[in-house]
N, C-alpha and C positions, 0 to 999 in steps of 0.2 A: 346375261352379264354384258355389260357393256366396254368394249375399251377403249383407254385415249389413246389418240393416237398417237405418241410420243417414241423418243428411244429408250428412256427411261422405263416405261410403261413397256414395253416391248421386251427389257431385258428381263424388268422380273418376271415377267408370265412367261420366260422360257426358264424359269427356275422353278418357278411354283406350278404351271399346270400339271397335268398329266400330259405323256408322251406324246395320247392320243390323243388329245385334242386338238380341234382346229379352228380358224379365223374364218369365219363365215362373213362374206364382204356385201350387203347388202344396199341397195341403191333405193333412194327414196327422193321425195321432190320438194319436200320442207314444207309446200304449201299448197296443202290439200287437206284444209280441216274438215273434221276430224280427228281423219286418219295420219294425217303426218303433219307436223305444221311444228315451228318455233317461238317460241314465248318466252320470255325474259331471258335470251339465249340459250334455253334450253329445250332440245328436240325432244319430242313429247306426239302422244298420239294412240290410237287404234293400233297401226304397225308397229310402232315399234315395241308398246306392251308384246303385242302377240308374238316378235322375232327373239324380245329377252325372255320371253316363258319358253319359247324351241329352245335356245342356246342353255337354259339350265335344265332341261329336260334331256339333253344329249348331251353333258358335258364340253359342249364348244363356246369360246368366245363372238361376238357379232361387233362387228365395226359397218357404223354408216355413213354412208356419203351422200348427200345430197347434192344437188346436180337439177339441170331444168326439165322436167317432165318430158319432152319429146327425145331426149338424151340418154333416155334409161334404157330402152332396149337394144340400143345401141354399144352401150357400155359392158351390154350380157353380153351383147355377140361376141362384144373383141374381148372378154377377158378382164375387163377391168373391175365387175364385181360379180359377183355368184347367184343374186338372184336378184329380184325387184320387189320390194313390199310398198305396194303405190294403189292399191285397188285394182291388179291387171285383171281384165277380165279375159277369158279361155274364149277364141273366134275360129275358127276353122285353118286361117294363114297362123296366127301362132299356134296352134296343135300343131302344124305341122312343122315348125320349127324348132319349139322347145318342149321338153320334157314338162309337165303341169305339174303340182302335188295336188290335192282334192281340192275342192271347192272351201273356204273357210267363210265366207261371204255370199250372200242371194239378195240381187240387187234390181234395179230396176231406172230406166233413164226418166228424167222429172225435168219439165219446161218450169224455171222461176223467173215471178216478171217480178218489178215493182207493182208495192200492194195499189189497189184501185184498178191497174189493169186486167184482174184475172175473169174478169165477165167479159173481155173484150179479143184476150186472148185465154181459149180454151182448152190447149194441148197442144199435141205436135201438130196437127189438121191448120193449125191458125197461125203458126209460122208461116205462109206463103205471103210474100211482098216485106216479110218482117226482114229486121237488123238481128243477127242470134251468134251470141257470144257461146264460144267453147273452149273448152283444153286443147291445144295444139299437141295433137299424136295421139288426142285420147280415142276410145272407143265409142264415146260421144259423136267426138265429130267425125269418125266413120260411119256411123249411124245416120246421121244428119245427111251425109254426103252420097248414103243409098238410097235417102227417099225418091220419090217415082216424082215430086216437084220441087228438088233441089238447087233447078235451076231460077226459081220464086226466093231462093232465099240468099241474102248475103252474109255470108258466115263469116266473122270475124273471129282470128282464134286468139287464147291466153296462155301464157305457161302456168296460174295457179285461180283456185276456183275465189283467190281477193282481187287477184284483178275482174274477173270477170264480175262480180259484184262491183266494183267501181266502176267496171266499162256501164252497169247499166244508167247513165248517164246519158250514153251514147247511141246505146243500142237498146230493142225492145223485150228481150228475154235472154237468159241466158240454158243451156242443158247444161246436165250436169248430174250424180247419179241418186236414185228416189234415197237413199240413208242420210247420207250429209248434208241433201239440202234443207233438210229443218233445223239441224244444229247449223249450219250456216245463216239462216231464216234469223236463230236468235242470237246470233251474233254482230251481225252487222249492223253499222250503223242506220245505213237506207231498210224503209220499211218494205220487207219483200213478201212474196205471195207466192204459193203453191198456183202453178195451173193448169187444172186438168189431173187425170189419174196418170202415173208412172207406165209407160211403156216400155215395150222391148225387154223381156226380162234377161237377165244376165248373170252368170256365175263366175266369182273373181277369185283367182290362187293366185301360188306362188310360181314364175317362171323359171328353168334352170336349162342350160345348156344340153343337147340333145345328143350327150355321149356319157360314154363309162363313166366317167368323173362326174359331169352333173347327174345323169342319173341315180349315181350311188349316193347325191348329197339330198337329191329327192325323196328319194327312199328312205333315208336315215330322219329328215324332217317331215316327212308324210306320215310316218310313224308315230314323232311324237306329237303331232296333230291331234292324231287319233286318239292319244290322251289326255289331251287339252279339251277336247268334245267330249269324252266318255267322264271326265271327275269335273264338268262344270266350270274349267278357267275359262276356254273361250269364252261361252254366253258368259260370264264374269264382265272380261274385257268388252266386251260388247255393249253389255250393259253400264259400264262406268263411261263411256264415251258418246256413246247412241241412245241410251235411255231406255232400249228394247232390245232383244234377239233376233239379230239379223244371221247368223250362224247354220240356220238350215232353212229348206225350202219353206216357200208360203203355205200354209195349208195342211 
């Protein structure tokens, strides 16, 4: 269920909900297609399918806010939303920070140049001396930023994976994660190219604050996950966005 965010909107759902329900405040970055991105002013996506199937699943409202992609975990810390539906992937520093729900996503990082380049550049191996566009804050360009010759590369970062498609004007590849880059592939205007197989594999949830309150709102959506998996929505949503089931491991 979705709400506007209005006062009007706000009075009646304190007449009509139930007592127990609650405003689940979710942060997303608008532009990370797929999974979250706007279209004819309306916010649309992977995420947010998957956040309005939780909220009728537990009887809770969800309100989103979009905001620039390196601003979202930021926005968990202080309070200002309840969780992130953005693709976060689970890394060792945020385990230790916030509470996870399961894994809803198994993913993997994917170098995309412009088509004709992909026999020139082969993978992550062939970014040294390259120009390589990423998501500012993502787990891309922490990734990038561990390689053992990342001082061979000039990272340029974006806050959405369209700029970085435009950047590749400028620059020779962009990373970005192995699911969206072929609906991104068919989408853009510039003809773009897989290169190389997807590395680093990666598992992406839902983040939530690492106390009694987010945990308990963990708990209560990690649940109804588990029914989103078990009666077929997920791979549903998966499948009307990505074309395949990205929903459990490879293999």
């Amino acid at each position: 269920m979705l709400k506007l965010v209005s006062l009007a909107t706000l009075l009646a759902m304190a007449v009509v909900l139930p007592a127990s329900a609650d405003t689940i405040r979710v942060g997303m970055s608008g532009g990370y297609f797929p999974f979250t991105f706007v279209r004819q002013d309306k916010l649309q996506g992977f995420e947010v399918d998957l956040m309005t199937a939780l909220a009728e699943r537990t009887g809770d409202t969800v309100e989103f806010s979009t905001m620039s992609f390196s601003g979202l975990i930021g926005a968990l810390e202080s309070g200002r939303i309840d969780t992130v539906a953005n693709q976060i992937t689970i890394t060792p520093d945020r385990a230790a920070k916030f509470a996870f729900s399961q894994p809803y996503v198994y993913d993997g990082a994917q170098v995309v140049v412009k088509k004709g380049r992909e026999t020139e550049i082969t993978g992550v191996d062939s970014l040294r001396g390259r120009t390589v566009a990423v998501n500012l804050g993502s787990n891309f360009e922490q990734l990038l930023r561990e390689l053992p010759f990342v001082d061979e590369i000039d990272i340029r970062t974006y806050e959405s994976n369209i700029e970085q498609d435009t950047a590749l004007g400028r620059v020779d590849a962009f990373v970005m994660d192995r699911v969206s880059s072929a609906q991104v592939i068919k989408q853009s205007p510039l003809p773009l190219a897989l290169a190389g197989a997807a590395f680093s594999e990666i598992q992406n949830a839902l983040p939530f604050r690492n106390d009694a309150e987010g945990q308990a709102l963990r708990d209560r959506l990690d649940a109804a996950l588990t029914e989103l998996k078990a009666d077929g929505t997920l791979k549903a949503i998966s499948e009307k966005w990505l074309d395949l089931d990205v929903t459990k491991p490879a293999g």
